[in-house]
DSSP file (Angstrom, degrees, kcal/mol; ACC not computed):
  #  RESIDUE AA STRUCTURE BP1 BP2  ACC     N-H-->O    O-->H-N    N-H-->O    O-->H-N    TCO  KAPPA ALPHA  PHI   PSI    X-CA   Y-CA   Z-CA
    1    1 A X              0   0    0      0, 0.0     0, 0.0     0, 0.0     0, 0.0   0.000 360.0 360.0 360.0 123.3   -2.6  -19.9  -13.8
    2    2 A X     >  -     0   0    0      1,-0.1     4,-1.2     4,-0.1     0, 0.0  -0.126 360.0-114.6 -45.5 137.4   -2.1  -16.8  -16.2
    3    3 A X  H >> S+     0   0    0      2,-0.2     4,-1.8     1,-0.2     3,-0.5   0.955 116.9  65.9 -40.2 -52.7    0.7  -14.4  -15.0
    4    4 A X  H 3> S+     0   0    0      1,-0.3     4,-3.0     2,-0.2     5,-0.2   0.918 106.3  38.3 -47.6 -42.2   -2.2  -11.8  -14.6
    5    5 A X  H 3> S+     0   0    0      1,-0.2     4,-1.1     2,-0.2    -1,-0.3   0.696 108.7  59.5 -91.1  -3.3   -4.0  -14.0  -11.6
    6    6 A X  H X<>S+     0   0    0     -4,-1.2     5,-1.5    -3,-0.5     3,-1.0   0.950 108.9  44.1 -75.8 -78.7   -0.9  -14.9  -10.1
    7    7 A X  H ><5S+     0   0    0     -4,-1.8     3,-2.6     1,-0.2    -2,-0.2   0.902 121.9  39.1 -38.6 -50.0   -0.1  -10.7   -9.7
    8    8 A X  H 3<5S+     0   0    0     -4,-3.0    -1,-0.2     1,-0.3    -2,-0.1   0.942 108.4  62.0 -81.0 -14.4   -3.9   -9.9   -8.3
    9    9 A X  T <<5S-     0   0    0     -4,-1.1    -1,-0.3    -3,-1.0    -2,-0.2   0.438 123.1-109.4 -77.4   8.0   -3.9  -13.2   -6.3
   10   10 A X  T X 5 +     0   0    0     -3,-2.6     3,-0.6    72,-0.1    -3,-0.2   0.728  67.3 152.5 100.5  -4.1   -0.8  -11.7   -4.3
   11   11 A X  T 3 < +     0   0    0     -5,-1.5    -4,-0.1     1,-0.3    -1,-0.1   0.797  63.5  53.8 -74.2 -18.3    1.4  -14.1   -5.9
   12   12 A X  T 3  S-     0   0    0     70,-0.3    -1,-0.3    -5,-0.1    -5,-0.1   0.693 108.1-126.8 -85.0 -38.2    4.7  -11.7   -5.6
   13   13 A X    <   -     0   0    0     -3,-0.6    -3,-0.1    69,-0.1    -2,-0.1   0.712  29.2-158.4  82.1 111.4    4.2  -11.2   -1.8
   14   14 A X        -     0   0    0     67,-0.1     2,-0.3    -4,-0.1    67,-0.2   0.318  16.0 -85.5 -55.3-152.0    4.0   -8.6    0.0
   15   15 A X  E     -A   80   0A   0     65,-0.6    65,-3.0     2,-0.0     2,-0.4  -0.960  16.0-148.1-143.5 142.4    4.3   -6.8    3.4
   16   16 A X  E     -A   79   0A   0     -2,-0.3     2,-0.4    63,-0.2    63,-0.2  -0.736  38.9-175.2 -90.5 153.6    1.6   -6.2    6.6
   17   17 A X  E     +A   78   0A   0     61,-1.0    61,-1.2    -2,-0.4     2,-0.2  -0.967  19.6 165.6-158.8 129.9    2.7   -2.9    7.7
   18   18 A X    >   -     0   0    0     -2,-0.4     3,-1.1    59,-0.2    55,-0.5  -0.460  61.9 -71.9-139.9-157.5    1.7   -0.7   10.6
   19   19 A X  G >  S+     0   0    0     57,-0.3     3,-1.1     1,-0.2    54,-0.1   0.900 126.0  63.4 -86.4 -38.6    3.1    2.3   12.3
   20   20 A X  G 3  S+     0   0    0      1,-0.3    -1,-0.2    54,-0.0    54,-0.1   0.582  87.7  70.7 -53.1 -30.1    5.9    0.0   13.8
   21   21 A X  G <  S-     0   0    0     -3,-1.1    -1,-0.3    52,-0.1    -2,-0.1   0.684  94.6-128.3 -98.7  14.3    7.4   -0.9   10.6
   22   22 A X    <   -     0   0    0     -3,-1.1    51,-0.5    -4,-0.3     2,-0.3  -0.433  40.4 -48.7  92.0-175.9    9.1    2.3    9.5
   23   23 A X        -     0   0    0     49,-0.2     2,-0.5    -2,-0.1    49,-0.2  -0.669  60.5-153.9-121.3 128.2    9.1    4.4    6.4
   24   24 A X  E     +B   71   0A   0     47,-2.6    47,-1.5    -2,-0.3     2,-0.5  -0.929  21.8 165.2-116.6 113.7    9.7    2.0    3.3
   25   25 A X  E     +B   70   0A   0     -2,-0.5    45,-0.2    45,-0.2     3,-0.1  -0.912  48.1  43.7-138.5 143.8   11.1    3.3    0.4
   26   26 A X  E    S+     0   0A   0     43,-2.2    -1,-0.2    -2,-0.5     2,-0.1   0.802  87.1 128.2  82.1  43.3   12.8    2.1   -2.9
   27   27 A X  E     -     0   0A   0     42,-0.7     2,-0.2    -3,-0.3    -1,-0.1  -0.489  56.2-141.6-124.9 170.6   10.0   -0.6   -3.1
   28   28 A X  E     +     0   0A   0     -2,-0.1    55,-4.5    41,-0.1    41,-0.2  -0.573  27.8 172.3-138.5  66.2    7.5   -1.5   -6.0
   29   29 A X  E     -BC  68  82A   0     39,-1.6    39,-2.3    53,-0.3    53,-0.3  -0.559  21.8-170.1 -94.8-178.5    4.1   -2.2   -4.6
   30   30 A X  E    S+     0   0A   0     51,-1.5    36,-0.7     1,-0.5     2,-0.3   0.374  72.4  20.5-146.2 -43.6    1.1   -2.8   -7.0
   31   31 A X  E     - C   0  81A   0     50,-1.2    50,-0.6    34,-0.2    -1,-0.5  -0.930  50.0-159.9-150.6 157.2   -1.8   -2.8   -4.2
   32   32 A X  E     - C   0  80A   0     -2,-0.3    32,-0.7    48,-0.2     2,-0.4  -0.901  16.2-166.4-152.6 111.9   -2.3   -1.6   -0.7
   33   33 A X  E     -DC  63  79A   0     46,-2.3    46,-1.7    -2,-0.3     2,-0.4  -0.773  22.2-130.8 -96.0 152.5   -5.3   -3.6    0.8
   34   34 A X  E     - C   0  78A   0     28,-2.9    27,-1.6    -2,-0.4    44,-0.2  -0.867  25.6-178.9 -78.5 118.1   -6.4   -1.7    4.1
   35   35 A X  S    S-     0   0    0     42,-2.4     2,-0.2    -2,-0.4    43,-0.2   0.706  78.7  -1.1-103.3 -21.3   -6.8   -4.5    7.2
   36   36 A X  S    S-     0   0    0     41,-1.4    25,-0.2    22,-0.1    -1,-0.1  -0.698 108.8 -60.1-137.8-148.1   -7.9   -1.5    9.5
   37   37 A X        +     0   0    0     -2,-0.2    40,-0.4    39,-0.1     2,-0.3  -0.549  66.7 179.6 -90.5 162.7   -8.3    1.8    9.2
   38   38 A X  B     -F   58   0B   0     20,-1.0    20,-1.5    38,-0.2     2,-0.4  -0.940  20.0-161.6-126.1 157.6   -5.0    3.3    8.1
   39   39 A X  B     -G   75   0C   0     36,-1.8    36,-2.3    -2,-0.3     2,-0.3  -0.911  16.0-137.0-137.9 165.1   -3.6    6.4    7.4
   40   40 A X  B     -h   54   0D   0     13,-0.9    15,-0.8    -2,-0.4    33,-0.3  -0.897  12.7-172.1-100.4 119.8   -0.5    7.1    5.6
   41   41 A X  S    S+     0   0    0     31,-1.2     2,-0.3    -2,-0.3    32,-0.2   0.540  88.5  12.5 -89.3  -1.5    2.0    9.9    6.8
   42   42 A X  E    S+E   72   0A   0     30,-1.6    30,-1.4    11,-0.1     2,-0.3  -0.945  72.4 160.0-135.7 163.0    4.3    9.6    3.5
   43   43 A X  E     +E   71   0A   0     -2,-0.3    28,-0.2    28,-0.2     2,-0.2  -0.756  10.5 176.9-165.6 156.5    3.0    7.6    0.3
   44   44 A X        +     0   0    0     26,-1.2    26,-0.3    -2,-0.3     2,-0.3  -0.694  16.6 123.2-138.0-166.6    4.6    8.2   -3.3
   45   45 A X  S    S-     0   0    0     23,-0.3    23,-0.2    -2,-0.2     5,-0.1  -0.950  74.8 -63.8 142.8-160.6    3.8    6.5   -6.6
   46   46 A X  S    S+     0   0    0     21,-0.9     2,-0.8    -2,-0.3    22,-0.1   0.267  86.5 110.8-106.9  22.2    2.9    7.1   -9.8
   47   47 A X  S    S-     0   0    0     20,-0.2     3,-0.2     3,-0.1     4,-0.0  -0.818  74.4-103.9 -99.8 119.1   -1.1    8.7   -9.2
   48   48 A X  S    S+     0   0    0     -2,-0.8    -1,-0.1     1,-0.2    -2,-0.1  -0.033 108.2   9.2 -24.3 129.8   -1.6   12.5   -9.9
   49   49 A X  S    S+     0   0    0      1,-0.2    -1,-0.2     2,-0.1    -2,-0.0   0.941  82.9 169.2  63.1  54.9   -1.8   14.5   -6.8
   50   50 A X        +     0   0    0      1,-0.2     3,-0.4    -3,-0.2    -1,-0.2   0.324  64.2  72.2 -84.7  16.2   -0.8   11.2   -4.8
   51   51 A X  S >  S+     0   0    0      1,-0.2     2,-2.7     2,-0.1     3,-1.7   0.924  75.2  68.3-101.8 -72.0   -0.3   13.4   -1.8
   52   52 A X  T 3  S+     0   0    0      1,-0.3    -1,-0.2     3,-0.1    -2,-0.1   0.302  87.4  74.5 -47.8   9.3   -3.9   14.2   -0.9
   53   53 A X  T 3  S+     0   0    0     -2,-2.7   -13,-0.9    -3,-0.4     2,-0.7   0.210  88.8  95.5 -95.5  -5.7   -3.9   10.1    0.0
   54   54 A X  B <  S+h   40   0D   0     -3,-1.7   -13,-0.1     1,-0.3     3,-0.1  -0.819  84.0   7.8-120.2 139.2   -1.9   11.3    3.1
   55   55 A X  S    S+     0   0    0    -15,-0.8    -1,-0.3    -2,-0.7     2,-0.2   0.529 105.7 111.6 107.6  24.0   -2.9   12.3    6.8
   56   56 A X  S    S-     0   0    0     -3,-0.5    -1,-0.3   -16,-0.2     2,-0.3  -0.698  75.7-109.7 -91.6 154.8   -6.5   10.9    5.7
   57   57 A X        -     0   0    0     -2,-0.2     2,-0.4   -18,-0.1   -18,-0.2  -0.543  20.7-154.4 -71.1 154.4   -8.3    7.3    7.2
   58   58 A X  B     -F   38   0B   0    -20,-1.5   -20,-1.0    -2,-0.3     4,-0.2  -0.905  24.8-132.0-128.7  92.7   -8.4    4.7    4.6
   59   59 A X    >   -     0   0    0     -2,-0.4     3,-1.3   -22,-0.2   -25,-0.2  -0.247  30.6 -94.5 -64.1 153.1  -11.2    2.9    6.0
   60   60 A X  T 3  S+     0   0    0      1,-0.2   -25,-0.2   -25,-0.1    -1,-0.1  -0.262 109.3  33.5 -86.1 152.5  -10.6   -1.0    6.3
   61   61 A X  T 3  S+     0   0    0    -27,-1.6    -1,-0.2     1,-0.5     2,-0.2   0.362  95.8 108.2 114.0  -7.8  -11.5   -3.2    4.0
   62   62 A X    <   -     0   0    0     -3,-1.3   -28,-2.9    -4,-0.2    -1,-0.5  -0.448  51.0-152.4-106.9-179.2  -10.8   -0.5    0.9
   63   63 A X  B     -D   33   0A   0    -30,-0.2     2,-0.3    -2,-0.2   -30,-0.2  -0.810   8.9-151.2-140.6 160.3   -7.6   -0.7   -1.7
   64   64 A X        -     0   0    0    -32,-0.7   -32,-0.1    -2,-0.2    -2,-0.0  -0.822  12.5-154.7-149.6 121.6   -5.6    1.4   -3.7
   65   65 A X        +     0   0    0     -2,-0.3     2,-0.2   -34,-0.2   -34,-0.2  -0.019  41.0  79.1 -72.5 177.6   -3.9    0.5   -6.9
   66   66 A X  S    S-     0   0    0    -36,-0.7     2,-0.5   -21,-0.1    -2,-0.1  -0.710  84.7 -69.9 118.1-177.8   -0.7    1.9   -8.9
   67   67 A X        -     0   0    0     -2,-0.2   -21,-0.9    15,-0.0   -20,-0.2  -0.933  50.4-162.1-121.7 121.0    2.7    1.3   -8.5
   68   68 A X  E     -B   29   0A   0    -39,-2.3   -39,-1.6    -2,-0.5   -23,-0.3  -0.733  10.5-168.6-109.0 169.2    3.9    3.1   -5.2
   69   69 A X  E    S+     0   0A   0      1,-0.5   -43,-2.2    -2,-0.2   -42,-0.7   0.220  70.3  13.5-147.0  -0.7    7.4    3.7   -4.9
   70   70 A X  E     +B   25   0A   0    -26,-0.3   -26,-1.2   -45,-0.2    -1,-0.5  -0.687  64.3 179.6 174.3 111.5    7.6    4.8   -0.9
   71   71 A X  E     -BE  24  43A   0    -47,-1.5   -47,-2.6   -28,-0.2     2,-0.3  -0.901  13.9-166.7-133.9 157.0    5.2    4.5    1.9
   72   72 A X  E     - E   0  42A   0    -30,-1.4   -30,-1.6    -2,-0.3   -31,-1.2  -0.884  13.5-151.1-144.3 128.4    4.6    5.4    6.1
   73   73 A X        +     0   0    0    -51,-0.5   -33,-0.2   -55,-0.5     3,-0.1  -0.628  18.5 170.5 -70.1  80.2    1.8    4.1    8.4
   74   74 A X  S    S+     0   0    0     -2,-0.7     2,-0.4     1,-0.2   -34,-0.2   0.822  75.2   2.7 -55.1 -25.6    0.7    6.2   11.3
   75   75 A X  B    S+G   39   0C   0    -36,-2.3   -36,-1.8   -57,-0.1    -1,-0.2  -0.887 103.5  29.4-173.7 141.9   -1.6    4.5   11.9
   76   76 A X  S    S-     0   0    0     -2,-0.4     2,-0.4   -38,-0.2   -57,-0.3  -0.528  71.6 -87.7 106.8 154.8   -3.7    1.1   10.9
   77   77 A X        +     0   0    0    -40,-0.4   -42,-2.4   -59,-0.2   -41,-1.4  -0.855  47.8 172.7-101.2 144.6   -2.5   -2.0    9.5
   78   78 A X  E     -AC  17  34A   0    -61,-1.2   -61,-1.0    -2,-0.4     2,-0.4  -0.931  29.6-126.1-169.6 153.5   -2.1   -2.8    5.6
   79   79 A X  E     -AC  16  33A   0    -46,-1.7   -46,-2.3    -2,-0.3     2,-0.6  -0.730  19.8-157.6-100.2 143.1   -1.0   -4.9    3.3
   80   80 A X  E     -AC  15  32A   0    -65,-3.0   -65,-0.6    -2,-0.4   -48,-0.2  -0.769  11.1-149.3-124.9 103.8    1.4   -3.9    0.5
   81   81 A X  E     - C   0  31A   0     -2,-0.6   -51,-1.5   -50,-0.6   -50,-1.2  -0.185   8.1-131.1 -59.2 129.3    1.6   -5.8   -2.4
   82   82 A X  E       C   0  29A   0    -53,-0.3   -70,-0.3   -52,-0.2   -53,-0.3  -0.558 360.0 360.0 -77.1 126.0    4.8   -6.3   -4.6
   83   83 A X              0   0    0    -55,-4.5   -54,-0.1    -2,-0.2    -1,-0.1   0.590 360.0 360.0 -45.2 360.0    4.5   -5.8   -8.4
């Protein structure tokens, strides 16, 4: 398996994360799959105007790519993938 499908298949590991697991920060995720609806009350990264991703649903089933550097759930479950 190329290094590339090993990183989108997940191969680095992540974390499921919900309002319960706290504010995570000084992390290197890659993907954040939605497993219900979420929203985020912090999220950081490298995406332009990465703020406007917060106090919104992220309906389930949707993704968002980058390298995020600091996240918080309010609400929802998601998975956050490790670079």
């Amino acid at each position: 398996m190329s290094s590339t499908a090993f990183l989108l298949q997940g191969g680095n590991g992540g974390e499921a994360l919900n309002s319960a697991s706290g504010a995570k920060t000084n992390k290197s995720y890659r993907w954040i799959q939605m497993v219900e609806d979420t929203v985020f009350s912090h999220i950081a990264g490298n995406l332009t105007t990465i703020s406007n991703l917060e106090t919104i649903t992220h309906l389930a089933g949707t993704g968002i790519g980058g390298n995020f550097t600091s996240l918080a759930v309010s609400s929802g479950t998601c998975i956050a993938y490790n670079q």
